[in-house]
Gaussian input, Z-matrix of N, CA and C with variables (Angstrom, degrees):
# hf/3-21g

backbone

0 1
 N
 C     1     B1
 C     2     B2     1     A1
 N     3     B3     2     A2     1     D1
 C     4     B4     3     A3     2     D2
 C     5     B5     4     A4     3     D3
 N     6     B6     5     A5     4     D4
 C     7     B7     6     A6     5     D5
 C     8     B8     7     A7     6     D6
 N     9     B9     8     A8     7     D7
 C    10    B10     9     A9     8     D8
 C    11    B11    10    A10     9     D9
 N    12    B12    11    A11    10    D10
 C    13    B13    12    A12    11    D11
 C    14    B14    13    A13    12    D12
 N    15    B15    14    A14    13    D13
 C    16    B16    15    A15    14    D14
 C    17    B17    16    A16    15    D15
 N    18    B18    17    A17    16    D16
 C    19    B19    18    A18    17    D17
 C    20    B20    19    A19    18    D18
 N    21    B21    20    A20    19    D19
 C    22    B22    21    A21    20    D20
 C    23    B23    22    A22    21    D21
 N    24    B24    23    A23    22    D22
 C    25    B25    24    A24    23    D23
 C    26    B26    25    A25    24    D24
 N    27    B27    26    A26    25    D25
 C    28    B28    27    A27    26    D26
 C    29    B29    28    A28    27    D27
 N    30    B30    29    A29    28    D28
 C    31    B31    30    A30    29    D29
 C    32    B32    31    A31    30    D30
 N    33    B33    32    A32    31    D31
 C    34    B34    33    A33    32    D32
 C    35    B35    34    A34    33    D33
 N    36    B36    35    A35    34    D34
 C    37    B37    36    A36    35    D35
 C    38    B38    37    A37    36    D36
 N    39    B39    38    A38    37    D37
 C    40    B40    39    A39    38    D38
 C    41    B41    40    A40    39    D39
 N    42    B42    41    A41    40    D40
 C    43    B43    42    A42    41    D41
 C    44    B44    43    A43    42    D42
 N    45    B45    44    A44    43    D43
 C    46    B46    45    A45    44    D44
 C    47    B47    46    A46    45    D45
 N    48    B48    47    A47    46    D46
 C    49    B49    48    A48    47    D47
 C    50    B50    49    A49    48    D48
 N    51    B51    50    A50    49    D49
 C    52    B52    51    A51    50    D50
 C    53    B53    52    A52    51    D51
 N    54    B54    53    A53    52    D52
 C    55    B55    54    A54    53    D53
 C    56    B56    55    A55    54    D54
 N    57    B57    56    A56    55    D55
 C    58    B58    57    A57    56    D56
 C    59    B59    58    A58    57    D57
 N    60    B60    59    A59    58    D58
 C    61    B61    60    A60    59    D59
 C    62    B62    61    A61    60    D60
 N    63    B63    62    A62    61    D61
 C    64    B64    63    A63    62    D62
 C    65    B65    64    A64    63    D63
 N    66    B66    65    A65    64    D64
 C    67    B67    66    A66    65    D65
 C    68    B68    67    A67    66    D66
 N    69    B69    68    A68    67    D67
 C    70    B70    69    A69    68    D68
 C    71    B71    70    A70    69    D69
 N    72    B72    71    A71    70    D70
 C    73    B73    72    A72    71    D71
 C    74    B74    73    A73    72    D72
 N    75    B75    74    A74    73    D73
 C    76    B76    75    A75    74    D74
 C    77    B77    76    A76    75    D75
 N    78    B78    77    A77    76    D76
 C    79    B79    78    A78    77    D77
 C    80    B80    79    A79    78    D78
 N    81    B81    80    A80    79    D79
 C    82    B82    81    A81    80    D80
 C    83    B83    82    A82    81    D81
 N    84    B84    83    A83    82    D82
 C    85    B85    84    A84    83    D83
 C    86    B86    85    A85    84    D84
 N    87    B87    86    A86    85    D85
 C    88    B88    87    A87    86    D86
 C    89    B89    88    A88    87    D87
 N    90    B90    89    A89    88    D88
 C    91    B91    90    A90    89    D89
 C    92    B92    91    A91    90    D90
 N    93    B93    92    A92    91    D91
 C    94    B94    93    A93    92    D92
 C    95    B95    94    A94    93    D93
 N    96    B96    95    A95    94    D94
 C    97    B97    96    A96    95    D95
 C    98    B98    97    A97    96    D96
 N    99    B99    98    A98    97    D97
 C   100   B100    99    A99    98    D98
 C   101   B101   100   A100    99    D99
 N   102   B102   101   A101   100   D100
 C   103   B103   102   A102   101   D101
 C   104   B104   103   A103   102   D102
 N   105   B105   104   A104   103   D103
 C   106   B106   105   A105   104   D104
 C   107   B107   106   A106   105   D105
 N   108   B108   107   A107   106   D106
 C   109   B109   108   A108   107   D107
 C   110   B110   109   A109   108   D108
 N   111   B111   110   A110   109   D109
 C   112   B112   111   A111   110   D110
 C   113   B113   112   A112   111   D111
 N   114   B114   113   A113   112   D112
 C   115   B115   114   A114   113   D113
 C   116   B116   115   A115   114   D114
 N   117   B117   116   A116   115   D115
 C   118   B118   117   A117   116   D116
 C   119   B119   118   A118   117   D117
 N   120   B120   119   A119   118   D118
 C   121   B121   120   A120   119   D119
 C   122   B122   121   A121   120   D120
 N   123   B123   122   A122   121   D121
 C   124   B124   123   A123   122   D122
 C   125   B125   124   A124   123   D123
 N   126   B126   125   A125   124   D124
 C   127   B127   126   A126   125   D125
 C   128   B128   127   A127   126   D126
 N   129   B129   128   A128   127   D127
 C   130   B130   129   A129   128   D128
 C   131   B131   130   A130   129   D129
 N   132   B132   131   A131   130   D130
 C   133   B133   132   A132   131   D131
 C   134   B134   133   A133   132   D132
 N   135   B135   134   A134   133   D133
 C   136   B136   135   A135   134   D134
 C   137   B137   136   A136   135   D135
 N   138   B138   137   A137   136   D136
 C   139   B139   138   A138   137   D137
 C   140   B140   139   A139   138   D138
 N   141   B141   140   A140   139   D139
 C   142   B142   141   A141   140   D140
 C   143   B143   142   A142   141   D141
 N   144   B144   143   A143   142   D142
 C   145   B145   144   A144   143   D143
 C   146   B146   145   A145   144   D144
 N   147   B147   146   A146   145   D145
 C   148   B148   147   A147   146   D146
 C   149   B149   148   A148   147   D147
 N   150   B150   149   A149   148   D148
 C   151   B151   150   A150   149   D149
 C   152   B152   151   A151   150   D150
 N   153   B153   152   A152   151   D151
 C   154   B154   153   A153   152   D152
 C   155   B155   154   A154   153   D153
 N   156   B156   155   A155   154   D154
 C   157   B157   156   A156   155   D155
 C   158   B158   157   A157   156   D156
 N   159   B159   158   A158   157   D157
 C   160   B160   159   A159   158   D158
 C   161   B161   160   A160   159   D159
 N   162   B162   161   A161   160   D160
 C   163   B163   162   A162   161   D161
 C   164   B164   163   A163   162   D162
 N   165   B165   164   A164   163   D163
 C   166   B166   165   A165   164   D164
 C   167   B167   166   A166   165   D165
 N   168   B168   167   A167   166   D166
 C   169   B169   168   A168   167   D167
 C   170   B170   169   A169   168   D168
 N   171   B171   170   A170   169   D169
 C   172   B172   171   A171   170   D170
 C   173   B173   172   A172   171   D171
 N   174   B174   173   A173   172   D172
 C   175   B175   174   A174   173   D173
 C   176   B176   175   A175   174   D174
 N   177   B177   176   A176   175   D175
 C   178   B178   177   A177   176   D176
 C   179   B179   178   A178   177   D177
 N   180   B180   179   A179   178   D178
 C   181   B181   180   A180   179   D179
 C   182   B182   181   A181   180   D180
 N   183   B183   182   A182   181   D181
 C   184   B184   183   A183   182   D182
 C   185   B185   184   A184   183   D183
 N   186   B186   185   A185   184   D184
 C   187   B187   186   A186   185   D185
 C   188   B188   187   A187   186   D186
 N   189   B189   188   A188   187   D187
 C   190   B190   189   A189   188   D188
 C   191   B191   190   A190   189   D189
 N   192   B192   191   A191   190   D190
 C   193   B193   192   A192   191   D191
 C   194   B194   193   A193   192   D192
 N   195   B195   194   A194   193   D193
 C   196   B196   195   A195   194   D194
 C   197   B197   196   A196   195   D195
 N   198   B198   197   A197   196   D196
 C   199   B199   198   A198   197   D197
 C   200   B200   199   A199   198   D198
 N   201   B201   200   A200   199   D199
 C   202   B202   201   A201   200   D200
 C   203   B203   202   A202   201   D201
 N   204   B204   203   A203   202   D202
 C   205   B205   204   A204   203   D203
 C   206   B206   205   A205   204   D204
 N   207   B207   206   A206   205   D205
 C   208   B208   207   A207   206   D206
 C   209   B209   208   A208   207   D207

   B1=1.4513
   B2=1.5261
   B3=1.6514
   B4=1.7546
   B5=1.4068
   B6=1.4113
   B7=1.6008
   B8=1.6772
   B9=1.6178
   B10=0.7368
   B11=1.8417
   B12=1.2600
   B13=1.2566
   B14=1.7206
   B15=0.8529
   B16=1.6457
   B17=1.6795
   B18=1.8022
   B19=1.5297
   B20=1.3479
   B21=1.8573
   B22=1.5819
   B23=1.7022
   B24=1.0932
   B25=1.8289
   B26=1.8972
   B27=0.7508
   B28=1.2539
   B29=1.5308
   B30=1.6767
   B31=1.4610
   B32=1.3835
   B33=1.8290
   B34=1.3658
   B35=1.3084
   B36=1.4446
   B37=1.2812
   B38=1.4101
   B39=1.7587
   B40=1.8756
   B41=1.5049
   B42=1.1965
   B43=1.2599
   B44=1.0100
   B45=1.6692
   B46=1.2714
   B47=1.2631
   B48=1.1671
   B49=1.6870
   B50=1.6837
   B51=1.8549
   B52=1.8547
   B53=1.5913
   B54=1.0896
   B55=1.7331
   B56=1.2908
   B57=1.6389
   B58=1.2282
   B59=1.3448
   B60=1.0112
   B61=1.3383
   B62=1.9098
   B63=1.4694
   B64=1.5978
   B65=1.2386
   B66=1.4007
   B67=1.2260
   B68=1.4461
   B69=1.1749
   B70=2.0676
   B71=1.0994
   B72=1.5154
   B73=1.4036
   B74=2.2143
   B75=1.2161
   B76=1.4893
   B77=1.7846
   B78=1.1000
   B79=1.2417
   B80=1.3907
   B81=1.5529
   B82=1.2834
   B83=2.0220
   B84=1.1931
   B85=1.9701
   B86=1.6366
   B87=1.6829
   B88=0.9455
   B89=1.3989
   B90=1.8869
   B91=1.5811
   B92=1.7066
   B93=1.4698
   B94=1.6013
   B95=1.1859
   B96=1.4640
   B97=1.6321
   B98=0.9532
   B99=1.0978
   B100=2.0591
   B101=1.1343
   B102=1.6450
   B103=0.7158
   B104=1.6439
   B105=1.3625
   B106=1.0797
   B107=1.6425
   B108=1.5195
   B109=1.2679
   B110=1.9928
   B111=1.0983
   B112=1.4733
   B113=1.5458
   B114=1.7439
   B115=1.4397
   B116=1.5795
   B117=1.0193
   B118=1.8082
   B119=0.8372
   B120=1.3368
   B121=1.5606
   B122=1.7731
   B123=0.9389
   B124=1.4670
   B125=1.1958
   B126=1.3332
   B127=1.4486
   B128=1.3516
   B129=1.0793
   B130=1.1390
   B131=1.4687
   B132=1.6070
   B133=0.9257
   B134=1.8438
   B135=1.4956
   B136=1.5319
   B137=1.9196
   B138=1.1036
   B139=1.5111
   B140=1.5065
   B141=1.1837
   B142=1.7915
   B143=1.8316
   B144=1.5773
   B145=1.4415
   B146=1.5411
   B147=1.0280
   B148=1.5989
   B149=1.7315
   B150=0.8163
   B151=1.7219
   B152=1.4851
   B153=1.6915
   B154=1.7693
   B155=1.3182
   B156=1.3399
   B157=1.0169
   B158=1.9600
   B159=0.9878
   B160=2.1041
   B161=2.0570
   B162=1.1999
   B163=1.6284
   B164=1.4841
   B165=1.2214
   B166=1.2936
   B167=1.6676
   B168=1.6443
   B169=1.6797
   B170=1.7349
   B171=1.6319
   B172=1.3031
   B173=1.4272
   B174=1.9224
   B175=1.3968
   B176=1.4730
   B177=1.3460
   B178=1.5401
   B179=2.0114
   B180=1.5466
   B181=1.4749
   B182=1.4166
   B183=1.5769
   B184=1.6978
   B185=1.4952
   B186=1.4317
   B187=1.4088
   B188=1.6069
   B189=1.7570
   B190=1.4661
   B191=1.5444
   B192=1.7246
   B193=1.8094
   B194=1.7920
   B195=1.7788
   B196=1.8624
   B197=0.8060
   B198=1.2549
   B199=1.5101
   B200=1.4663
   B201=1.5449
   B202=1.4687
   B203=1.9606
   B204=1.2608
   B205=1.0287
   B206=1.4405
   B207=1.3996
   B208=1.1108
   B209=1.7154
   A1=108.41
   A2=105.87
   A3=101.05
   A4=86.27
   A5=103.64
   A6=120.33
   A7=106.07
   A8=132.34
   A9=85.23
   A10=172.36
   A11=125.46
   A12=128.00
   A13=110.83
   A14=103.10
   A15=110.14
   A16=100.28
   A17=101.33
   A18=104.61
   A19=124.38
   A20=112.70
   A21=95.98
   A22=110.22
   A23=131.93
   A24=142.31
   A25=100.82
   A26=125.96
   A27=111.39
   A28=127.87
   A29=105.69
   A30=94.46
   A31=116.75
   A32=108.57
   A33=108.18
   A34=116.04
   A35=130.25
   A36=134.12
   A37=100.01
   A38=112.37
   A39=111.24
   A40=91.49
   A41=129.21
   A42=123.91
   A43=125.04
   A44=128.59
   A45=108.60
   A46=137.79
   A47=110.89
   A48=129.77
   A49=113.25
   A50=84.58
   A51=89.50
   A52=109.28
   A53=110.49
   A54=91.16
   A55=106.41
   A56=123.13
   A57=125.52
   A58=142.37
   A59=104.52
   A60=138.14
   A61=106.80
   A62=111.79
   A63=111.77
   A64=108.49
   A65=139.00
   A66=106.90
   A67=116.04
   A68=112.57
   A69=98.03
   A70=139.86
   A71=111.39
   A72=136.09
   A73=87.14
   A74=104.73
   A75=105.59
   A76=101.39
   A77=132.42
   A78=110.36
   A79=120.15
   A80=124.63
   A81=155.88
   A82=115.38
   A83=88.57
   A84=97.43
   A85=95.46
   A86=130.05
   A87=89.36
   A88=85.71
   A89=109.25
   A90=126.53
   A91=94.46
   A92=131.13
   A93=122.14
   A94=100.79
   A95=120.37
   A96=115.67
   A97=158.42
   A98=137.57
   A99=117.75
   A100=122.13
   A101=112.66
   A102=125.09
   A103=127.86
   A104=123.47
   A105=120.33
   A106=133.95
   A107=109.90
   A108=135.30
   A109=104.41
   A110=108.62
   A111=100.77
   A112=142.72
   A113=95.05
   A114=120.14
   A115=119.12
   A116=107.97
   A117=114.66
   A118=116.49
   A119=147.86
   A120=143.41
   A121=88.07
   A122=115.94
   A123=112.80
   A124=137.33
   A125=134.80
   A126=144.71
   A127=120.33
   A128=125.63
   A129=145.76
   A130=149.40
   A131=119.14
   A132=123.84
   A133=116.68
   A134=107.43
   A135=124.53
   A136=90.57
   A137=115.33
   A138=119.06
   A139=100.16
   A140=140.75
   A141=131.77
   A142=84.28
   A143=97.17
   A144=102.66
   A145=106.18
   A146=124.46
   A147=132.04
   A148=95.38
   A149=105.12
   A150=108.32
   A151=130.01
   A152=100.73
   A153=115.15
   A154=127.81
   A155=133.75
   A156=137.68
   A157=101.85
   A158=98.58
   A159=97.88
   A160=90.96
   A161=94.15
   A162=117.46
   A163=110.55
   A164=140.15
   A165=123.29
   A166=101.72
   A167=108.19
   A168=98.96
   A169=99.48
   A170=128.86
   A171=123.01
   A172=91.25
   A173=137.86
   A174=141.24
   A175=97.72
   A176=96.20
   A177=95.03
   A178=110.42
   A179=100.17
   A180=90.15
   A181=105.24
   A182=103.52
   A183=112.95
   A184=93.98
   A185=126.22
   A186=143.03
   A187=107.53
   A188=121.46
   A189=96.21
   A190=85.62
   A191=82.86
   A192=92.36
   A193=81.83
   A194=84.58
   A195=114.18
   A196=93.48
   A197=84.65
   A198=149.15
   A199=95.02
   A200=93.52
   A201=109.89
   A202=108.26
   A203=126.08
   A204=113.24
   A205=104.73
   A206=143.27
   A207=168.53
   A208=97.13
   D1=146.09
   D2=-172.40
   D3=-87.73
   D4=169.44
   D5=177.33
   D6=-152.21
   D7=140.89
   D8=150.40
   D9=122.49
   D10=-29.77
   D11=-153.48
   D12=78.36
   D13=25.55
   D14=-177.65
   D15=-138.09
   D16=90.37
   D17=173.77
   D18=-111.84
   D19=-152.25
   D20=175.14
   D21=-52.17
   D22=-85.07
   D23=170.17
   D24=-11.64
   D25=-48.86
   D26=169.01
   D27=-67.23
   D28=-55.59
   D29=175.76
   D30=-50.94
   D31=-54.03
   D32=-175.91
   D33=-32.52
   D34=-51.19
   D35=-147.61
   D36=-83.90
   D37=-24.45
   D38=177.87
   D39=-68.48
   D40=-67.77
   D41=-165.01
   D42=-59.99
   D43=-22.39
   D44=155.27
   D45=-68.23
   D46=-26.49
   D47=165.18
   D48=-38.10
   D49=-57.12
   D50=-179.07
   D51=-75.72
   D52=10.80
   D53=-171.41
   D54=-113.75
   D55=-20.81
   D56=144.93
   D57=-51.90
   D58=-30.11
   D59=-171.04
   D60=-82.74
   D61=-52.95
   D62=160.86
   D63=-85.98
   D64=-3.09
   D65=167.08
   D66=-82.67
   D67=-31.98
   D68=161.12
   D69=-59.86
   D70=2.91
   D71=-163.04
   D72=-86.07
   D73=124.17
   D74=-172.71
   D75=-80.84
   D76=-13.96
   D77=170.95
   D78=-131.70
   D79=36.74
   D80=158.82
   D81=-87.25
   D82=104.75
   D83=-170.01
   D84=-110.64
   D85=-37.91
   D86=-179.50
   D87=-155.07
   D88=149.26
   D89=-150.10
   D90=-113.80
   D91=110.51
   D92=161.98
   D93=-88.30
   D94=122.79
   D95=127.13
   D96=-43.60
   D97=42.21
   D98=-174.42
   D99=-76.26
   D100=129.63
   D101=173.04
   D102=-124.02
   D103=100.15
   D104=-169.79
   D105=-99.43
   D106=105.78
   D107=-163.41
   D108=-85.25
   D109=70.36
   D110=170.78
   D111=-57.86
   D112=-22.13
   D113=177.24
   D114=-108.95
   D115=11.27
   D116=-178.79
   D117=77.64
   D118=22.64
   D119=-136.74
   D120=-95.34
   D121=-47.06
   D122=-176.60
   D123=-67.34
   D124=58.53
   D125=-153.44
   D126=-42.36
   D127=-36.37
   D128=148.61
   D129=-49.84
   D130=-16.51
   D131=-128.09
   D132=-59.03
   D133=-29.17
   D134=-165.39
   D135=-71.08
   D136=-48.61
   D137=-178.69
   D138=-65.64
   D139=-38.49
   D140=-153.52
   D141=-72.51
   D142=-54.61
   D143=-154.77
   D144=-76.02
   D145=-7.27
   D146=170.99
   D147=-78.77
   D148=-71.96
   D149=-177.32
   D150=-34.60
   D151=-44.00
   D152=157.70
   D153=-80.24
   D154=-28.21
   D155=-158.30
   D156=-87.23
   D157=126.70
   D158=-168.51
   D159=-137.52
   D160=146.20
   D161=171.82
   D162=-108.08
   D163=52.89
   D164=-173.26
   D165=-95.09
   D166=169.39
   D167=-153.60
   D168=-88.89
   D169=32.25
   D170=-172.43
   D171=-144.94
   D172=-8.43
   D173=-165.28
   D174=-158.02
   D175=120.13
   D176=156.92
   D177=-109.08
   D178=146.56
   D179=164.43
   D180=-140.15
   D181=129.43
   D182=179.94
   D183=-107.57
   D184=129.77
   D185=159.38
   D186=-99.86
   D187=105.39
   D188=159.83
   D189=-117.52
   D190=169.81
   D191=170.22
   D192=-153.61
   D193=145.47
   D194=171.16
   D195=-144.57
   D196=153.73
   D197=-35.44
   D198=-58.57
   D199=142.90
   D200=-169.80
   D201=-75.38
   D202=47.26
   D203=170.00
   D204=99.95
   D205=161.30
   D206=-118.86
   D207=-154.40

């Protein structure tokens, strides 16, 4: 959940953390995000979650976030 001082550059940077982090995980194939922005804080949101979200054939990553922004 955004809060806060907690924007696009921040989440991104939590979620990249976590997505590195399960992808070394040996029996982790595919990582969802939710992230739920009640106050808009994320200006971005369709671009953050386009940007993280990857299909490769050994990791999946789904990023949603709601409400998609204000």
């Amino acid at each position: 959940m955004t809060r806060k001082g907690l924007k696009d550059k921040g989440v991104g940077d939590q979620l990249t953390e976590d997505i590195a982090r399960y992808r070394r995980h040996p029996e982790c194939k595919t990582l969802v995000c939710f992230v739920y922005d009640p106050d808009g804080r994320i200006s971005n949101a369709h671009g953050l979650a386009s940007d993280l979200s990857k299909n490769a054939d050994d990791f999946q990553v789904i990023v949603i976030i709601v409400p998609k922004g204000i």
